[in-house]
C-alpha positions, 0 to 999 in steps of 0.5 A: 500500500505504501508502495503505491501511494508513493508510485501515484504521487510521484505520478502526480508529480510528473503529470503536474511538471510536464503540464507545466513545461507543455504549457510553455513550450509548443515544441514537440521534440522539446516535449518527448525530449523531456519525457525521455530524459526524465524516464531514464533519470527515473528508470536509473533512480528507481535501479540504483535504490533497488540494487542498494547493497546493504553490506556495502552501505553509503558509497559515492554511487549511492551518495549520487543516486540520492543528489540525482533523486533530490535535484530533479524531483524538489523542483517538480514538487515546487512546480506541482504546488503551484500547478495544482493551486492553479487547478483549483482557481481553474476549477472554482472559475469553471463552477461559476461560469456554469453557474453563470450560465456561460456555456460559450467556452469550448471547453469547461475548464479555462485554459492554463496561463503561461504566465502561471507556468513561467513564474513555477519554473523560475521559482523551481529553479532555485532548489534546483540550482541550490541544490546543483550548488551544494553538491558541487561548491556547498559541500566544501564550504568550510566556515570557522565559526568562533564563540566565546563563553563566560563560566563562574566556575572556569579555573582562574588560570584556564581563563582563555582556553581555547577549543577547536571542535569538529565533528561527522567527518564521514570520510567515506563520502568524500572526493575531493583531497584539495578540499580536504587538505584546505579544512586540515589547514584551517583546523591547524590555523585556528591554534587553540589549545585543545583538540576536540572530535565528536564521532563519526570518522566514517560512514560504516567501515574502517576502510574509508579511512584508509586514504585519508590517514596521513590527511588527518595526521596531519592535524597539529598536537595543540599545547593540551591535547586532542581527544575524540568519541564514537558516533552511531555510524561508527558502530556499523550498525547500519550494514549487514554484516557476513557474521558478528566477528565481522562487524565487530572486527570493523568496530576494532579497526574503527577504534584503531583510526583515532591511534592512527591520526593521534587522537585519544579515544575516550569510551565512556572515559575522562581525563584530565587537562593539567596546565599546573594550576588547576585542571579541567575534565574531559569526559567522553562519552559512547554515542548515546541517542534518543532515537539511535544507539545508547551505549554513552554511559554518563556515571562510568565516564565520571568516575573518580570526578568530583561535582564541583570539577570543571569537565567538558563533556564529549557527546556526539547526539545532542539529543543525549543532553536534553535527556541526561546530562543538563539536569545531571548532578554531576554538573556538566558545565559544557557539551560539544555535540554533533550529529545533526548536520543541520540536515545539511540544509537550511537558511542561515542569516546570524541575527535574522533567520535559523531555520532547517527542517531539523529543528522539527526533530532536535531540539538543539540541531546547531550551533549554541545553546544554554540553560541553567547555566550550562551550554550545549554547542552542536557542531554542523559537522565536518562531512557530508553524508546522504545528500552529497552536498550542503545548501545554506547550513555549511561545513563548520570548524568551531573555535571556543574561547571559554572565559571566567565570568567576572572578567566580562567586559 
């Protein structure tokens, strides 16, 4: 039932975009032009998803399956929205000339304007364009975002710690090693005092990795260190996998790749920042989720910390933080999250709009936020995964700068 539900709305959908390209063009092999091309582009979508390995997972076939899918499908839906209030006009005008007693009309219904047509394909052309555009230029679109928070119980002498965050790298999914090496560099010009990485090194399997090793080494050893976390898709939950000893095998190699790039896994961990004063904890947690994976175990990763200790906590789902840890006891004065992506779409103009269809799922999705006296900061993310490509909700490289609050200006 499912099946042909979605099969006669993307029937509608079709029907609704050919009126609206007939109704511009007179041309005939323009018309059948179109209808071939369009049934090759849905024969070749319709094949791609039917021959998806599951044992292979996400890989740049499939990435560009799903950016073919979306590219020409966002914009028939846009042009049958508006086709489809111009039917309702058509059919409204038809009922009151019948009413009228206008029986002089060839036909019952009027005739579709042109104008109508030309204005739904101006206005679909910008998600088709903006979709074009993240998959070529968006997706590598890095922006170094900096924020400053100001802490009661920051040690004195930790006052200007900086923090250089990043999360979902998912390297399986990229092309391009230009554009990576530049993000490297970036991560390495910011300078801050310490390294942070919230999960997802890779899409399911060890192996993507395997490229971008020496990429990744790359990353400076800042003065306190760099520490990471798991995030859901590293536990290659999302494949099926030959047998148990295999997909555990791949979780192993996973756990080895943070060795491998010079990052300190932390499972369920914490460790302690030491700069001869006074100490800061770095708490990692297992990727825990409301809706994916909860193996994040908050009282393990706290062992041996005190409530009053000032401790940094390493999340990769925001959406653990809202459930557990801003009501915790144990007082986690900062999380850094990822995850989101921020569905790698949306509008973002600071001080104006922030919106992306993610907030309807996660409350906190991107960015900063506070309550009670304790933040949350949700990274973009470093990757892309799914859609190959970003549109209006960028690639971020995060940079912290916590400060004692007394001395805000």
């Amino acid at each position: 039932m499912r099946l042909l539900v979605l099969l006669f709305f993307v029937l509608i959908v079709e029907v609704y975009a050919f009126q609206a390209l007939k109704t511009i063009s007179k041309i005939s092999w323009v018309n059948y032009l179109y209808i071939l091309i369009n049934l090759t582009l849905t024969a070749y979508i319709f094949y791609s998803f039917y021959n998806f390995d599951r044992s292979v997972g996400q890989n740049k076939h499939s990435l560009f399956t799903v950016g073919l899918l979306l590219i020409t499908f966002i914009p028939k839906i846009v042009l049958t929205t508006i086709m489809f209030g111009e039917d309702i006009f058509r059919v409204i005008n038809a009922i009151i000339n019948q009413f009228l007693g206008d029986t002089a009309r060839e036909s019952i219904l009027p005739e579709r304007r042109k104008f109508v047509s030309q204005i739904a394909m101006g206005l679909a052309a910008v998600p088709f364009l903006s979709l074009l555009y993240g998959m070529t230029k968006g997706k590598y679109n890095f922006k170094v975002i900096r924020q400053t928070l100001f802490f009661k119980d920051l040690p004195d002498s930790f006052d200007g710690l900086t923090i250089t965050h990043f999360s979902d790298v998912h390297s399986g999914s990229f092309d391009n090693q230009e554009k990576i090496e530049y993000a490297i560099d970036l991560i390495n010009q910011q300078n801050s005092d310490l390294l942070l990485f919230t999960g997802d090194i890779v899409n399911s399997h060890a192996t993507e990795m395997d490229p971008w090793i020496d990429t990744f080494k790359k990353i400076y050893n800042p003065k306190y260190g760099k520490f990471s976390i798991l995030g859901n898709h590293d536990y290659g939950d999302y494949l099926e996998w030959n047998s148990k000893e295999e997909k555990e095998h791949n979780f192993q190699e996973i756990i080895k790749i943070h060795d491998k790039i010079d990052f300190n896994l932390l499972m369920n961990q914490n460790i302690k920042i030491n700069n001869g004063v006074d100490k800061i904890a770095i708490v990692g947690v297992e990727n825990w989720g409301a809706k994916f994976k909860k193996q994040g175990d908050l009282n393990k990763a706290t062992q041996g910390l005190e409530k009053e200790e000032f401790k940094i906590l390493m999340s990769h789902d925001p959406s653990h933080w809202d459930y557990e840890v801003k009501n915790n006891d144990n007082n986690y004065q900062l999380t850094l999250s990822g995850h989101t992506h921020g569905l790698q779409f949306g509008i973002e103009i600071p001080g104006v709009i922030k919106w992306s269809p993610i907030q309807y799922f996660y409350k906190h999705w991107a960015g900063l936020y506070e309550e009670f006296g304790k933040y949350i900061y949700v990274n973009r993310g470093f990757g892309f995964h799914a859609y190959p490509g970003r549109v209006g909700i960028w690639p971020e490289i995060t940079v912290l700068e916590l400060k004692k609050l007394e001395k805000k200006a």
